[in-house]
N, C-alpha and C positions, 0 to 999 in steps of 0.2 A: 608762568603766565597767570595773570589776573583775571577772572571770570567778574561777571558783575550780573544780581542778581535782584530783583522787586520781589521784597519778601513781607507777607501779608501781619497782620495785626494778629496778637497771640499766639506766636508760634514759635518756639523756641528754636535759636540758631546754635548753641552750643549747649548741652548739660554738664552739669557737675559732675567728674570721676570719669566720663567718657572719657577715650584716646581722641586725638585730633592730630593732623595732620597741615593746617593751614592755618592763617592767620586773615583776619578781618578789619576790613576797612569800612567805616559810616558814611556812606555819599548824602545821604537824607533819611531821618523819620528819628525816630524816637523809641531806644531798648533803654530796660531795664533790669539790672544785674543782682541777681542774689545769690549769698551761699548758703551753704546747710552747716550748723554746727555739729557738735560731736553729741548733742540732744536731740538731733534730727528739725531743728525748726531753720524757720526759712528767714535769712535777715538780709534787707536791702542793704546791698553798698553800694548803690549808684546807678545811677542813669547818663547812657552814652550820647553822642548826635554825632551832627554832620563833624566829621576831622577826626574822630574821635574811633580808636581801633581797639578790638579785644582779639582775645584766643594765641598771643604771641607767645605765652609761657608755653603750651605745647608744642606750637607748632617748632621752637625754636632749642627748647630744652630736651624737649619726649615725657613731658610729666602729663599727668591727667589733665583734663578740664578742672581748674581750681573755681567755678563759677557758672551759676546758666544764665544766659544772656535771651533773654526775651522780647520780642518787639512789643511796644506798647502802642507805636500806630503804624502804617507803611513804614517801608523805608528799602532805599537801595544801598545794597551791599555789594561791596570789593572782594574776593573771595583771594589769597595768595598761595599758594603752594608750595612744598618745601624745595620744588626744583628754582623757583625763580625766588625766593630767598637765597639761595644759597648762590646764585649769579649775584644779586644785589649785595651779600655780605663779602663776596670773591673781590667785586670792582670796586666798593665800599669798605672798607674795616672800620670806618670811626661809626656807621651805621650799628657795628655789634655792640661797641660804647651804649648811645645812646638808650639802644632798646634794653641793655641791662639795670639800665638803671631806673626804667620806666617799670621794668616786670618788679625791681627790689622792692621800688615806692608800691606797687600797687601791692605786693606779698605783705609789706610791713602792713599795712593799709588794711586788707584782708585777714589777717591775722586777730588783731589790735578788735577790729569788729566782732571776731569770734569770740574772743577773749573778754569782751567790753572793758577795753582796757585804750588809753592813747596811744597814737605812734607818734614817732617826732624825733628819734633818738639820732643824731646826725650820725655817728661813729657806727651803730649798727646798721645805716644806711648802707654805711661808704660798704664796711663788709659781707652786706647782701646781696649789693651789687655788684662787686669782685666775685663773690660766689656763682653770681648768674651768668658774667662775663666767662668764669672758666668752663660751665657749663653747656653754653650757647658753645662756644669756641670748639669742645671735644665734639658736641654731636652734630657739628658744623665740617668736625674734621679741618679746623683755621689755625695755621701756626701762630 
């Protein structure tokens, strides 16, 4: 089940390295995403809005929080859970597709930013996203 939630201005919905359990949906307002490198500093990779979803890599793999997502004004939030994910990837399978290739792009993406380095690399795409797909798949328990 979906909860939905008016979540105020500076206040963090996800941190870095936390466990998570849910994934997030943007009905309205405006977050802003950073991670930490491995020097401890804080670097913007992006600002969310309305359509726009985070915290899928944990909720779907069991990795950490790879990002803390911050609100930068109101905004209402979709909260998902991992029981009604796993209904949605049960009566859906091209669903687990889609979202692995979205976690690959945004890991490449994240990465590349650490790194201060490009991403772009199509073939390392294709295999981050096969990676994510068998990973979603086993902690999905999805043949």
């Amino acid at each position: 089940s979906a909860g939905y939630a008016t979540v105020t201005a500076i206040r963090a919905i996800v941190e870095q390295d936390d466990t998570g359990t849910s994934m997030y949906i943007v009905g309205e307002g405006l977050l802003e995403v950073k991670i930490r490198n491995e020097k401890g500093q804080e670097l913007d990779v992006g600002r969310l809005e309305a359509g726009d979803f985070f915290g899928e890599m944990s909720l779907l793999t069991g990795a950490p929080r790879s990002a803390t997502v911050t609100c930068v004004s109101t905004a209402l939030i979709a909260e998902i859970n991992r029981e009604a994910m796993s209904d949605l990837l049960s009566n859906n399978p091209e669903v687990a597709e889609v979202l692995s290739r979205a976690m690959a792009e945004r890991a490449l993406k994240n990465d590349a930013k650490r790194e201060d380095s490009l991403a772009g690399d199509g073939d390392k795409l294709e295999s981050e996203a096969g990676l994510m797909l068998a990973r979603l798949k086993s902690f999905f328990r999805l043949g």
